[in-house]
LOBADREN-782166 format. One record per residue: residue in three letters; x, y, z of N, C-alpha, C in turn. Coordinates in steps of 0.02 Angstrom, whole numbers, padded with zeros to 5 digits, always signed. Layout:
N
ALAXYZXYZXYZ...
! end
This chain:
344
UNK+00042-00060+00000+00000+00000+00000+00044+00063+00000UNK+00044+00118-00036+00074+00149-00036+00066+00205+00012UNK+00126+00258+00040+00108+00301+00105+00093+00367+00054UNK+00048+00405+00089+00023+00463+00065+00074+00512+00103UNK+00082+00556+00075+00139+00614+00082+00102+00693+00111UNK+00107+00660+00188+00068+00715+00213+00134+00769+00243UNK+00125+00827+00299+00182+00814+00329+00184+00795+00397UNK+00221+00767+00422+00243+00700+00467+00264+00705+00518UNK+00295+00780+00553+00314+00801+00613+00232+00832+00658UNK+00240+00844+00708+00163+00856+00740+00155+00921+00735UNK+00202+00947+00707+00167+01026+00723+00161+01034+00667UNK+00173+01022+00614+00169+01024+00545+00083+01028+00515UNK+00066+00945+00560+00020+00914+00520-00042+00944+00556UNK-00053+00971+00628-00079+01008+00648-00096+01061+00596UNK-00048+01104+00587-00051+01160+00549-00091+01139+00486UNK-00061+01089+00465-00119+01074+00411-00173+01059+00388UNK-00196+01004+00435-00260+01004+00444-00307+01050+00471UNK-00280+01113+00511-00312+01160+00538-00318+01218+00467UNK-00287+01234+00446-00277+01274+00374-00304+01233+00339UNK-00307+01177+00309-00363+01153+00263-00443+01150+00277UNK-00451+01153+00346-00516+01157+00357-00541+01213+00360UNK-00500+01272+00370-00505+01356+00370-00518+01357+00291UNK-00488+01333+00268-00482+01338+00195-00525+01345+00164UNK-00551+01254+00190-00616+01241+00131-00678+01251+00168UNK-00672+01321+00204-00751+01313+00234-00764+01286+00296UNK-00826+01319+00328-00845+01253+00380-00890+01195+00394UNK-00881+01160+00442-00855+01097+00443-00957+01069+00415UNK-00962+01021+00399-01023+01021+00390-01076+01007+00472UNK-01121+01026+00474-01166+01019+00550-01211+00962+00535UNK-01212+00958+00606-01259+00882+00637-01225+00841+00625UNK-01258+00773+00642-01227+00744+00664-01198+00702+00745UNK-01172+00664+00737-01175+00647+00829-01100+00639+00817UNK-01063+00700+00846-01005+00710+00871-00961+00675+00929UNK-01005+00645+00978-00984+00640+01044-00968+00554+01040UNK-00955+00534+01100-00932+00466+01093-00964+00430+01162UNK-00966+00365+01181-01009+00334+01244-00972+00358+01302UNK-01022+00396+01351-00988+00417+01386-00935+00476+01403UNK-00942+00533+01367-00889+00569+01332-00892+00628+01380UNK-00855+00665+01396-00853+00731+01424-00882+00767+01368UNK-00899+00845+01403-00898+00905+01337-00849+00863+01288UNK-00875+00884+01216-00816+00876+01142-00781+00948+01141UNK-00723+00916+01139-00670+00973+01132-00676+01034+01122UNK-00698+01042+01056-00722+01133+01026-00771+01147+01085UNK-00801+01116+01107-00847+01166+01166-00823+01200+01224UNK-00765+01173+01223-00715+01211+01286-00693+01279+01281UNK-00668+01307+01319-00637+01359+01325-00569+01359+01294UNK-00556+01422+01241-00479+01390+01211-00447+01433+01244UNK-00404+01435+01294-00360+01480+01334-00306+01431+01347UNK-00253+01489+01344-00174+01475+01387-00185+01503+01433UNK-00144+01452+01485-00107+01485+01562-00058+01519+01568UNK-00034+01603+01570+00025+01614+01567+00060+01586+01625UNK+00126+01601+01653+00156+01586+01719+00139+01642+01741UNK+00123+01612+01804+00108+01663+01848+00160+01730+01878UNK+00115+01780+01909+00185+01842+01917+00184+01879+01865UNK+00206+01921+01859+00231+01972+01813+00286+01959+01779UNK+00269+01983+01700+00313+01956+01636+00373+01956+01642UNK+00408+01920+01644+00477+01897+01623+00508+01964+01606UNK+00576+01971+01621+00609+02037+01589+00666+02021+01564UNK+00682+02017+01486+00731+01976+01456+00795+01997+01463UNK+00827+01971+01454+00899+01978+01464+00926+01963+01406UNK+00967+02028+01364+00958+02030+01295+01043+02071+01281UNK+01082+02048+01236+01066+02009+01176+01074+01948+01206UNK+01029+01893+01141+01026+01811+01152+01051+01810+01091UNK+01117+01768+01099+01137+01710+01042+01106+01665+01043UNK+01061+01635+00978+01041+01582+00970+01063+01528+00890UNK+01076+01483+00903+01088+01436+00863+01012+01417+00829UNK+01018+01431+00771+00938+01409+00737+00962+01354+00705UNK+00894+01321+00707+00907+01256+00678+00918+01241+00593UNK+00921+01309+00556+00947+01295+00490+01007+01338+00479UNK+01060+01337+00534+01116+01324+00517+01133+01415+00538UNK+01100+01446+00558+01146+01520+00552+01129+01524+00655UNK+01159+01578+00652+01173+01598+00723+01161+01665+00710UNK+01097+01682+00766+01060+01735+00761+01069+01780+00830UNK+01077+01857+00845+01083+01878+00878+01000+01918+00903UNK+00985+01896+00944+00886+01955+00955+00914+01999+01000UNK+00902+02045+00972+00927+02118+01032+00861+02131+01062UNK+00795+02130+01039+00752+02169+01048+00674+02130+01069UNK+00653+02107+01098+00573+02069+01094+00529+02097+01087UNK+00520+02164+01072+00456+02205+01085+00412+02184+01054UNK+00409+02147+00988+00366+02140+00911+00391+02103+00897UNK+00362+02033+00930+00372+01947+00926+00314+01934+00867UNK+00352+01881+00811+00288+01866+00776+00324+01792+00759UNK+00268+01740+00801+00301+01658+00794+00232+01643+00732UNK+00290+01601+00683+00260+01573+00635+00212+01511+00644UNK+00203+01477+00692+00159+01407+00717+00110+01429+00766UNK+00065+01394+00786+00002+01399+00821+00056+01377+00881UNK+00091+01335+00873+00124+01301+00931+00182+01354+00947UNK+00203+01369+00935+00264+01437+00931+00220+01497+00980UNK+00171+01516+00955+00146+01560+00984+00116+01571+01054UNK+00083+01484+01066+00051+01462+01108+00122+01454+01188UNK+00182+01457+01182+00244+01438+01210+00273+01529+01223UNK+00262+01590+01188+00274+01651+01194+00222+01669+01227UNK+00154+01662+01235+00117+01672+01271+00107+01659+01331UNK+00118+01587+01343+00137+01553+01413+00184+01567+01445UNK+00234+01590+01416+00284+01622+01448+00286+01680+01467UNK+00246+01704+01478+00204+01797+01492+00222+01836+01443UNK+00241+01813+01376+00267+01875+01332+00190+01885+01283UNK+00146+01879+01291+00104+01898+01248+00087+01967+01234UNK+00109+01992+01268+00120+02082+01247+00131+02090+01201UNK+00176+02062+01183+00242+02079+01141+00237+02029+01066UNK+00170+02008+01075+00158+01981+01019+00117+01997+00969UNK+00148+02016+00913+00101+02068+00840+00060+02029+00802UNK+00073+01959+00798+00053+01944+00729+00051+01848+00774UNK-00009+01822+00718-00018+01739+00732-00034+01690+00668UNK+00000+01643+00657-00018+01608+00610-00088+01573+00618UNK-00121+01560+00592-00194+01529+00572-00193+01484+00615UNK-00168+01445+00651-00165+01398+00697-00162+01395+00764UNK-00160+01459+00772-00152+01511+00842-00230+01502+00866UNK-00253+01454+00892-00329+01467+00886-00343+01501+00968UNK-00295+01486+01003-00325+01498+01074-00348+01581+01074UNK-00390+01573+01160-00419+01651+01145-00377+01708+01142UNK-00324+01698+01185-00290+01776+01212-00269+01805+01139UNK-00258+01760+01085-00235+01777+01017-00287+01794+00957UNK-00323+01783+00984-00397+01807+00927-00385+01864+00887UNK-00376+01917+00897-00366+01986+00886-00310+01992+00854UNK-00266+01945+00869-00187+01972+00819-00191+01948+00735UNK-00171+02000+00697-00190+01992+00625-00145+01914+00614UNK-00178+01883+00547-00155+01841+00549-00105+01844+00482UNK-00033+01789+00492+00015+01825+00430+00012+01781+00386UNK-00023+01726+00367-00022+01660+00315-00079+01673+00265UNK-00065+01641+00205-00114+01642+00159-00127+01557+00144UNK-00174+01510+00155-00195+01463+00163-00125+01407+00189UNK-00057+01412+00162-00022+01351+00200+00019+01380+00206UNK+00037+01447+00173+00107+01475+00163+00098+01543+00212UNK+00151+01554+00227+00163+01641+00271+00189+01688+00192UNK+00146+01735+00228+00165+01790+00181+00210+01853+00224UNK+00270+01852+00178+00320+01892+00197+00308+01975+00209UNK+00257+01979+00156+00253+02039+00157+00205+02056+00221UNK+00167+02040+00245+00129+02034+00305+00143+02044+00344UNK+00221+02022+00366+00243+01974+00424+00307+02053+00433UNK+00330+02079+00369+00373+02139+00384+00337+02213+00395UNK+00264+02211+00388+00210+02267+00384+00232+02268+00460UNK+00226+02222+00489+00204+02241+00551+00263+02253+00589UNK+00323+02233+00556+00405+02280+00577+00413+02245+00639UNK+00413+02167+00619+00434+02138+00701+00514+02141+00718UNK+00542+02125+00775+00595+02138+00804+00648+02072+00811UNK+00580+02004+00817+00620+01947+00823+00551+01900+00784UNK+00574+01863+00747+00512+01802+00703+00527+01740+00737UNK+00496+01694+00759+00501+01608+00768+00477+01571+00702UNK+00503+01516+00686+00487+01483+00641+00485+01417+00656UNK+00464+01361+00614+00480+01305+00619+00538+01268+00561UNK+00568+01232+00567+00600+01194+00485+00541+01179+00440UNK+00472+01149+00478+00405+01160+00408+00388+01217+00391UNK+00409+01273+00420+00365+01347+00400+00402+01359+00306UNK+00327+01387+00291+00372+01413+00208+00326+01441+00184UNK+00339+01464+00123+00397+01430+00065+00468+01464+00080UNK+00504+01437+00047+00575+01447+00079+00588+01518+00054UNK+00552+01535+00006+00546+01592-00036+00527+01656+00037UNK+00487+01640+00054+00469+01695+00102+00527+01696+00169UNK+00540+01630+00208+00583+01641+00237+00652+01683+00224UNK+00672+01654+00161+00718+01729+00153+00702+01779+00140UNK+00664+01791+00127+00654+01847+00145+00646+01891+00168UNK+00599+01856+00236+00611+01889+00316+00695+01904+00334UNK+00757+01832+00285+00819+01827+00336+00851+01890+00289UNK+00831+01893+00231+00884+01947+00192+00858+02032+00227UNK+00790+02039+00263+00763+02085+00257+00788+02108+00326UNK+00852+02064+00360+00881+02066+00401+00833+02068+00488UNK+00803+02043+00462+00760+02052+00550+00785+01966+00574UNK+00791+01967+00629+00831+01915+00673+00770+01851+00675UNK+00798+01792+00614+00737+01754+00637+00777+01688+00650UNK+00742+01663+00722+00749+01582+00740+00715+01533+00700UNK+00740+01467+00695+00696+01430+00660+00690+01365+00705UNK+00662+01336+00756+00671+01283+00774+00634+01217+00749UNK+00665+01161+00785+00656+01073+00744+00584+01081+00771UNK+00541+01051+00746+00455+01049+00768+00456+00992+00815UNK+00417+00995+00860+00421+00946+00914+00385+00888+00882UNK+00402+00795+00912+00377+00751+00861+00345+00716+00937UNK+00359+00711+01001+00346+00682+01056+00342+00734+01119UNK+00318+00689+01189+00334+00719+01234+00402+00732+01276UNK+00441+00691+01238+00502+00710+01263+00524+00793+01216UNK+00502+00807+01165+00530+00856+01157+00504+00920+01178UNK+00450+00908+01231+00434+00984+01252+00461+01013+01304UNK+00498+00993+01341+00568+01035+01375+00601+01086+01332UNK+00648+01026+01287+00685+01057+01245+00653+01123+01212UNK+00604+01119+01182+00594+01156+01140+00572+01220+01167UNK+00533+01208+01241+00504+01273+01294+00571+01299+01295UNK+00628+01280+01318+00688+01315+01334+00730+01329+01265UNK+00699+01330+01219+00729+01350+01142+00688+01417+01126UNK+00653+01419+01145+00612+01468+01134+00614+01536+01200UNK+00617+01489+01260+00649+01564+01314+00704+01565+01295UNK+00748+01537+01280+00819+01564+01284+00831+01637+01203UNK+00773+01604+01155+00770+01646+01096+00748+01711+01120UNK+00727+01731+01182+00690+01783+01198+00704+01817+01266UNK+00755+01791+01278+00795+01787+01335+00775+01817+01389UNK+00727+01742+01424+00706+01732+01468+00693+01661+01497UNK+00746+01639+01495+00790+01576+01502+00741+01540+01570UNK+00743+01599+01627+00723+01578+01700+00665+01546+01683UNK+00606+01599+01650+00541+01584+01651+00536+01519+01593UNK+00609+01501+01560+00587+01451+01511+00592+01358+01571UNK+00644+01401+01598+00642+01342+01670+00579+01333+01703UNK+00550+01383+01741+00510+01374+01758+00440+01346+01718UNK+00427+01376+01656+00357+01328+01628+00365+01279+01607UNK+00444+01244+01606+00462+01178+01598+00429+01147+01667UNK+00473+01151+01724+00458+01120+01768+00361+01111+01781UNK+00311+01173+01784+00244+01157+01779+00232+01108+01720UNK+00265+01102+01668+00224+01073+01612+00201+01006+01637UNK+00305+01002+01671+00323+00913+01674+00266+00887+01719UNK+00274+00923+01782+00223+00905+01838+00159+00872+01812UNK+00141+00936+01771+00069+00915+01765+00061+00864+01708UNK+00097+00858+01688+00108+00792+01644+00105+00712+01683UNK+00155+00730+01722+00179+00686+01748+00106+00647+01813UNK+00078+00699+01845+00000+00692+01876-00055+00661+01847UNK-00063+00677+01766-00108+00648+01719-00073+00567+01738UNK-00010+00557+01710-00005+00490+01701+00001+00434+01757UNK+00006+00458+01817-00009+00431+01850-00089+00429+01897UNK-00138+00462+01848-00212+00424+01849-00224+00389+01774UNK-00175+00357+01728-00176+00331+01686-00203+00242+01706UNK-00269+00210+01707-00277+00141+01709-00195+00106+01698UNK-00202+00068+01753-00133+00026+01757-00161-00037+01718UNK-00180-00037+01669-00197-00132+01631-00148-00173+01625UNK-00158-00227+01625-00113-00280+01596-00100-00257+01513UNK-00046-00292+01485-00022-00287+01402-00063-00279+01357UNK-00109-00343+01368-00164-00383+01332-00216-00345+01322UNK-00239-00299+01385-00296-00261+01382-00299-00209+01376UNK-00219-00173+01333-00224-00098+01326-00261-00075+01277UNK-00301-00013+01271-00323-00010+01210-00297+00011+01161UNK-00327-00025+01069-00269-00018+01013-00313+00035+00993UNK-00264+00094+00975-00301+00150+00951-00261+00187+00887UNK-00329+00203+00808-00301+00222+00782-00315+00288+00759UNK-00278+00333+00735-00270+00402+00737-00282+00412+00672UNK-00346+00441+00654-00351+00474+00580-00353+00538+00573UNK-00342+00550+00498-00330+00626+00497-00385+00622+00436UNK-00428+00659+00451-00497+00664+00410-00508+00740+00390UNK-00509+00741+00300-00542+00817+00280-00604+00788+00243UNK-00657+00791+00275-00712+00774+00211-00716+00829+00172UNK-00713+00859+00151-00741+00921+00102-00673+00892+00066UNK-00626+00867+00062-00567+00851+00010-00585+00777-00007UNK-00631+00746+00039-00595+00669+00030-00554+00629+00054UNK-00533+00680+00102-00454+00639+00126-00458+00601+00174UNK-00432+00534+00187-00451+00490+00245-00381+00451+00257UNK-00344+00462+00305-00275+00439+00322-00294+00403+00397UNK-00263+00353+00385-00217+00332+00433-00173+00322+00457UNK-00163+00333+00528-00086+00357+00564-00048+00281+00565UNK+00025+00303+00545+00070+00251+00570+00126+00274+00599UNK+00176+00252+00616+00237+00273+00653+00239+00322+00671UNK+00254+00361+00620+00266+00432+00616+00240+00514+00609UNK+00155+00468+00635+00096+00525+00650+00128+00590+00680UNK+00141+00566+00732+00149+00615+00774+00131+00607+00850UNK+00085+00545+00846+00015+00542+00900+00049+00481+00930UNK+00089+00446+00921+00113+00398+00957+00136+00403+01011UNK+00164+00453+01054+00183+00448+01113+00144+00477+01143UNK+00099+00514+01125+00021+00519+01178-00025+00479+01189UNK+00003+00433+01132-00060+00367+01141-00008+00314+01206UNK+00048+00306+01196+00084+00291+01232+00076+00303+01316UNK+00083+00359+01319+00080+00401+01370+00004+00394+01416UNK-00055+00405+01365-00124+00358+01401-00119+00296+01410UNK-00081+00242+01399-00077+00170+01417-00114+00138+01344UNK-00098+00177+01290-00137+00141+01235-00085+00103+01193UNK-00094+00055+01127-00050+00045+01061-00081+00078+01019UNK-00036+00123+00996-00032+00161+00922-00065+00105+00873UNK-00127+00106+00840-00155+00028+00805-00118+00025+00737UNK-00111+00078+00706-00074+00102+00647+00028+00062+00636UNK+00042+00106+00687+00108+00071+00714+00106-00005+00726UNK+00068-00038+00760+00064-00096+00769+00058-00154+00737UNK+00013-00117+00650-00008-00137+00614+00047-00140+00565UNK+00105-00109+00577+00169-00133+00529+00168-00057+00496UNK+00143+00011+00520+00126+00059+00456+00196+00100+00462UNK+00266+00081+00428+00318+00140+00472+00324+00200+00468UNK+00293+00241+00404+00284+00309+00397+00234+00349+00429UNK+00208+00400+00412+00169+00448+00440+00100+00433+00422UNK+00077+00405+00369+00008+00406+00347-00013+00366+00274UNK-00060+00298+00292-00079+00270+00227-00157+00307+00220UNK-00182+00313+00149-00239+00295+00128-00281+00229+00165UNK-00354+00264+00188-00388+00225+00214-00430+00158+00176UNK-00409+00102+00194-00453+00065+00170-00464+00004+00236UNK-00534-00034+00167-00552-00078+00231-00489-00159+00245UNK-00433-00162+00196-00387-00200+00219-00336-00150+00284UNK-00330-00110+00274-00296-00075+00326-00319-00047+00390UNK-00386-00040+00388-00430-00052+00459-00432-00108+00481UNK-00430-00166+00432-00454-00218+00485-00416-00262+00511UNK-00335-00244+00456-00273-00270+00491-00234-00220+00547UNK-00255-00143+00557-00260-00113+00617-00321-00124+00684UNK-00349-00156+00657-00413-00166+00715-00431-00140+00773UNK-00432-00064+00762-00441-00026+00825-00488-00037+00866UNK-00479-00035+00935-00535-00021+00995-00533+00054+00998UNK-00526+00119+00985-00550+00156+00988-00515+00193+00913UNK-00540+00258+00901-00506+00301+00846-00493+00363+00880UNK-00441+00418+00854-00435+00440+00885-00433+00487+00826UNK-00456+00571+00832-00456+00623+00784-00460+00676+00811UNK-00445+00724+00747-00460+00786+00787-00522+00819+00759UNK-00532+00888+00822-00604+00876+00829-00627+00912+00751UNK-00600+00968+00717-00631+01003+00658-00625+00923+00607UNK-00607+00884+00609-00593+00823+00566-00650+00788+00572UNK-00680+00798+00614-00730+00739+00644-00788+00778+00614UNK-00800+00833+00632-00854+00886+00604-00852+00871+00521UNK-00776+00888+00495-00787+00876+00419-00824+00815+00387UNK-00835+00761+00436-00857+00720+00410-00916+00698+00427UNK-00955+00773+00448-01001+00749+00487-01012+00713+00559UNK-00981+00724+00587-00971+00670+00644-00967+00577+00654UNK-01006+00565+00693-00960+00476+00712-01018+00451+00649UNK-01092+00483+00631-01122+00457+00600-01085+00461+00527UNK-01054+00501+00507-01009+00521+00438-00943+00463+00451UNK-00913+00457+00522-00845+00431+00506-00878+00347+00493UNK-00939+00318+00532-00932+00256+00512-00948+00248+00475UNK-00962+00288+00401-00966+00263+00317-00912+00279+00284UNK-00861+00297+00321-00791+00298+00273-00794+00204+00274UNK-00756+00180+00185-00766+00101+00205-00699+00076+00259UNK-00737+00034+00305-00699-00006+00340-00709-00009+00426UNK-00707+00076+00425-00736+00101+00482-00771+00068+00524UNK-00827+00037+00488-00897+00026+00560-00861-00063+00540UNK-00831-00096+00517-00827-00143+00530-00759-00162+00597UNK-00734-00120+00616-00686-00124+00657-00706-00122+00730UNK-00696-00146+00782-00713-00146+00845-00732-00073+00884UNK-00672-00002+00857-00694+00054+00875-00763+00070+00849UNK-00751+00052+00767-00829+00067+00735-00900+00039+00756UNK-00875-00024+00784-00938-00068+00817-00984-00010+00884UNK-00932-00011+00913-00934+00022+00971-00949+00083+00962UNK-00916+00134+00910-00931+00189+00898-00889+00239+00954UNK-00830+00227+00964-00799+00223+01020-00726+00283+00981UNK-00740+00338+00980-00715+00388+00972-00676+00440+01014UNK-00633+00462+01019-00583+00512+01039-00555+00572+00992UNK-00612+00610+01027-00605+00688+00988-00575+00743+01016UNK-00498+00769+01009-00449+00820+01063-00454+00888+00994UNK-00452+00938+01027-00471+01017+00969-00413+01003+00932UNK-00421+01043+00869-00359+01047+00818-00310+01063+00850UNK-00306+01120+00874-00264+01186+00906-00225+01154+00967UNK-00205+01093+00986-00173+01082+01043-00130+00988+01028UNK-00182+00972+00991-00179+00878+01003-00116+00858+01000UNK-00079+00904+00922+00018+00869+00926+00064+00932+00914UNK+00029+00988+00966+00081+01048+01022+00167+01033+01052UNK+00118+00997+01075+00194+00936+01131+00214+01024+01154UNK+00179+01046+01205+00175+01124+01216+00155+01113+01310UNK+00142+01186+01307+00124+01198+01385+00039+01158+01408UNK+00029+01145+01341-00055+01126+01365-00050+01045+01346UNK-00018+01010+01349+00013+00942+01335-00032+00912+01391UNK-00020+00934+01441-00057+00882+01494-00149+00889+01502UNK-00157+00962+01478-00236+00934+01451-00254+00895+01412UNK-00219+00895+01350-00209+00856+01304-00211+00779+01327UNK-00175+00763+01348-00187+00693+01377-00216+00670+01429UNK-00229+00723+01473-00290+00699+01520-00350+00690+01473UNK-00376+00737+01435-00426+00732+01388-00437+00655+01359UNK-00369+00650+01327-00379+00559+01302-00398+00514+01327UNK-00355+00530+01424-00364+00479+01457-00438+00469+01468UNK-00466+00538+01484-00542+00531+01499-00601+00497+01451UNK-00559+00508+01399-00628+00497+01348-00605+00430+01317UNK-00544+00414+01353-00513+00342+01329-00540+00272+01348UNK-00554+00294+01407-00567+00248+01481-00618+00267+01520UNK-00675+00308+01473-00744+00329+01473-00789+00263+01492UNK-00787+00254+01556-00845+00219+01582-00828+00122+01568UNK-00753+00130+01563-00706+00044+01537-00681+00026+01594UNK-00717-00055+01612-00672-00098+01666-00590-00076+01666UNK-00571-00065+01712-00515-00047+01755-00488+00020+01748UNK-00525+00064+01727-00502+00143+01734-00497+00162+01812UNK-00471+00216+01826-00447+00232+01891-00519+00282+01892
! end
């Protein structure tokens, strides 16, 4: 079967599926969204960051930073921060610098950012946008583009970082303290490390302790109905170490899939044989909800589909690997182990 060529790091594919659904409209209504037993569905929540508490950080400036495509950047200045990722932005905010933030890519969904113009034109950042607003320091990712615009921000000489996109939970240390140190405020990048871990670390230990046998196999689709598009996750989703992390198997991974994403069919559902699915939530809408996902073929013949046994986390957070990581997986856990022999 051949792998479909999505992109494959988590902050990437976030971005994308959130911009394709901006794209093409919204999501279609009705439908039964929710799953047995389910808390509120995601979009009904409140979309807010927690900054750290106290009063904002006061940087300590100039910061040498090593960007991850190879140049070494000096930021003299933070006043007119403009991070290219929903996840970039969501990590300057938490870190009390939201002042100081001009501009948000389309993926920026939380509230405190509503209001900031946005600098992308459906997948791409537009340069010219992004220098209107005469920022001081840019964040990027290695997926942000076209490469065309990035230089252009770098020739137009404004100081831009580019960091590796987070793929797990091990990389959200790293990357919180890649990002204070870019803004130099190193302390407070310590400190929302240490809250993240905690509260990370609290979720997983109300994670059901099961035996091997009885973890649940869960598989992760990435659904645009208004395109057609119906993927399933393998290795290199993104979603594997949160499924991990709830006490689940990646069903995709398990199923032999080593890349990021096959085309859905009913041989590849039913040699993944999920007990639950797992999506995000504008994905689930595109397809109408659980009544739309169990006529993709293969779907309702699988044990999740029997069951109807769904896991819906908002676009805007699910593969962050960010400060809101541990909602994120409490969320799973809850709606994982929704009303199932041996949940805590």
């Amino acid at each position: 079967m051949d792998s479909v060529r999505i992109p494959v790091r988590a902050g990437a594919l976030a971005a994308g599926l959130a911009l394709a659904l901006t794209a093409c409209g919204g999501p279609a209504e009705g439908g039964d969204t929710g799953h047995k037993g389910a808390a509120p569905a995601a979009e009904e929540r409140t979309d807010r960051i927690e900054p750290l508490a106290g009063p904002a950080p006061e940087p300590k400036l100039p910061a040498e930073v090593a960007s991850a495509d190879g140049h070494t950047v000096s930021v003299e200045d933070t006043s007119r921060v403009v991070p290219l990722t929903g996840s970039l932005n969501e990590i300057v905010f938490t870190l009390g610098l939201g002042e100081q933030v001009v501009a948000r890519d389309i993926t920026a969904t939380f509230e405190q950012a509503a209001d900031l113009p946005v600098v992308t034109r459906a997948h791409d950042v537009s340069a010219e946008s992004v220098l209107s607003l005469k920022p001081t320091v840019v964040l990027a990712d290695t997926t942000t583009g076209p490469a065309e615009a990035i230089s252009q921000l770098r020739d137009a000489g404004i100081p831009l970082v580019v960091l590796d996109p987070p793929k797990s939970l091990d990389d959200i240390g790293p990357r919180i303290e890649a990002v204070a140190g870019a803004l130099g405020v190193a302390e407070a990048g310590k400190a929302l490390v240490d809250r993240t871990e905690q509260r990370i670390e609290k979720v997983r230990a109300d994670v059901p302790d099961l035996p091997a046998a009885d973890r649940p196999r869960v598989a992760f689709l990435y659904l645009r109905g208004s395109a057609s598009v119906y993927l399933l996750g393998g290795r290199e989703s993104g979603a594997g170490s949160l499924l991990e992390a709830a006490g689940a198997l990646d069903a995709g991974k398990e199923s032999g899939l080593r890349k990021d994403f096959t085309a859905i069919t009913s041989e590849a559902l039913a040699k993944a044989a999920p007990d639950a699915i797992l999506v995000m939530a504008k994905g689930l809408k595109s397809v109408d909800g659980i009544d739309g996902l169990v006529k993709i073929p293969g779907v309702a013949e699988t044990p999740a589909g029997m069951d109807r046994r769904v896991v819906s986390i908002d676009d805007g957070v699910l593969l962050n690997y960010g400060p809101r990581t541990d909602q994120v997986l409490a969320d799973l856990v809850d709606q994982l182990y929704a009303g199932q022999d041996g949940a805590k």
